[in-house]
C-alpha positions in Angstrom: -21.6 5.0 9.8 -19.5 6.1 12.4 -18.5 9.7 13.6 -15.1 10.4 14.2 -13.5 13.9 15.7 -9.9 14.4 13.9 -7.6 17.2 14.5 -5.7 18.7 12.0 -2.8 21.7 11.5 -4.5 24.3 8.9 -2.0 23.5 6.5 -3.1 20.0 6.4 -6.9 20.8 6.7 -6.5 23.3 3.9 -5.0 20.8 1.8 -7.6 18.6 2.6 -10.5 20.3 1.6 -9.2 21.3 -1.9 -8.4 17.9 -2.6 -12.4 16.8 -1.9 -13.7 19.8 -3.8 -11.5 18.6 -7.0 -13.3 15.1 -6.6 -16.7 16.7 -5.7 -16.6 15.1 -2.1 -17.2 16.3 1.3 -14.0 16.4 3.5 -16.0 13.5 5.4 -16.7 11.3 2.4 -13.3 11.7 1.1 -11.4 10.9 4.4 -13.6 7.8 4.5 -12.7 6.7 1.3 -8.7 7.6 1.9 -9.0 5.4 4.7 -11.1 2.6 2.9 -8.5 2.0 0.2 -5.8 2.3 3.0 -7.3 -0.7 4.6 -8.0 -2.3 1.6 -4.2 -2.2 0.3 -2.8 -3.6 3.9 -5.1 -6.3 3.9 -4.1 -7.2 0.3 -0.9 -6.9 1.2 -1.3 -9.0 4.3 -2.6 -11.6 2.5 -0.4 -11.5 -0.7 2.5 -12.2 2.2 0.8 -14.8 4.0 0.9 -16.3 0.6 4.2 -16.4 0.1 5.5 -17.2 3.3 3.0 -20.7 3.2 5.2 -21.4 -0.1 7.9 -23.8 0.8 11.5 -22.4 0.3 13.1 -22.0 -2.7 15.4 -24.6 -3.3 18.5 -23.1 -5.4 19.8 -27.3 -6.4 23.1 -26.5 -6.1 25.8 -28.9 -8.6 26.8 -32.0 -6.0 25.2 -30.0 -3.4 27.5 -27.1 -2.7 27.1 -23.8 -3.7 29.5 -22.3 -6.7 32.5 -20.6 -5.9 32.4 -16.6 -6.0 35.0 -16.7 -9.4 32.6 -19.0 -11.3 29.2 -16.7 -9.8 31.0 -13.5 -11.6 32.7 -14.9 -14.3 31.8 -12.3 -16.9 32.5 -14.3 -19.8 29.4 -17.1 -18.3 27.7 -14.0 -18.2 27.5 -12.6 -21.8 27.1 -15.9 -23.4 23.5 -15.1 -22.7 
């Protein structure tokens, strides 16, 4: 473990220390584990993106290979057949 000096407003610390007491932690532990599950969710979401962008793009497969025109994308009649 590593000791780390933070400074804080006293709004911020007070805030701080009632939300460890609710979860029975020390303002240490609970910082820790803020900052634990921080890291955890960006490197999820790191790797959920590299994911994705290894995916080859989407191909849409358009009719004769060019795109609809805008009239038959919001004709509204298309639309509530479904």
């Amino acid at each position: 473990m590593k000791n780390v000096t933070i400074v804080l407003d006293e709004r911020t610390a007070a805030w701080l220390r009632v939300q460890a007491a609710k979860q029975s932690l020390s303002v240490s532990r609970f910082v820790g584990q803020m900052l634990h599950r921080q890291m955890t969710d960006a490197h999820r979401y790191d790797e959920a993106m590299r994911r994705f962008l290894s995916e080859p793009p989407l191909e849409f497969g358009w009719v004769g290979g060019r795109r609809p025109a805008r009239e038959a994308l919001h004709d509204r009649d298309t639309l509530r057949r479904y």
